[in-house]
C-alpha positions, 0 to 999 in steps of 0.5 A: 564309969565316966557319965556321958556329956549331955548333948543339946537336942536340936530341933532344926535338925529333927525338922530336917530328918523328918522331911524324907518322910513322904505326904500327900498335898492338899492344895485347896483344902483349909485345914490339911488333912494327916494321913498316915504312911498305909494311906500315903502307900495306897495314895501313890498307887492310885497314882501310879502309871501304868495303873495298878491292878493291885490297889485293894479295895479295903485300902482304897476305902480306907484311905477315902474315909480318911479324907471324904466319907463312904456310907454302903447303902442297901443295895451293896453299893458304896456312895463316896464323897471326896470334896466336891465329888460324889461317886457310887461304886460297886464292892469288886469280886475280889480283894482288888479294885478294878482298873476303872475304879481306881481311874475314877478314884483319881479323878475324884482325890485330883479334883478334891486336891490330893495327890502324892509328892514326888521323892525329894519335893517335901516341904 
């Protein structure tokens, strides 16, 4: 059996295949923050418009843990703390977040300076 030539690895090129993958943009943050793909996911449906009625809650609070902190006080309600902001929220009857509360989650990773790329815009 003849033995296969070895083949430089090029780095430009791996540098290249990885840009497909998607990543949220931290602009005024100084040290950004990696989130993984299941973060990434649930990033873009809280961005989505129309709203979604399907953001579950535990990827929601996942995905703020991974970016703020969430303590559950006494009373059942969730304190989150996204940059500057500050929400209390409610755990929603079932495994969705509601309509408002996903407007509100917005508003708070908007304003600490997450958002989603658009396909086609990574750096």
């Amino acid at each position: 059996m003849k033995p296969r030539p070895r083949v430089a690895y090029d780095e430009s090129r791996r540098i290249n295949d990885d840009a497909h993958l998607r990543k949220a943009v931290m602009t005024n943050q100084e040290q950004p923050v990696h989130l993984n793909n299941h973060h990434t996911d649930t990033l873009t449906a809280i961005f989505a418009h129309p709203t979604s009625h399907n953001v579950r809650w535990h990827d929601a609070i996942s995905l703020l843990e991974a970016v703020g902190t969430v303590e559950e006080n006494h009373s059942g309600k969730f304190k989150i703390h996204v940059g500057d902001q500050m929400e209390f929220f409610d755990r929603p009857k079932g495994h969705d977040c509601g309509e408002q509360q996903v407007v509100d989650f917005r508003k708070m990773l908007k304003a600490a300076g997450f958002e989603p790329t658009k396909p086609g815009h990574e750096d």
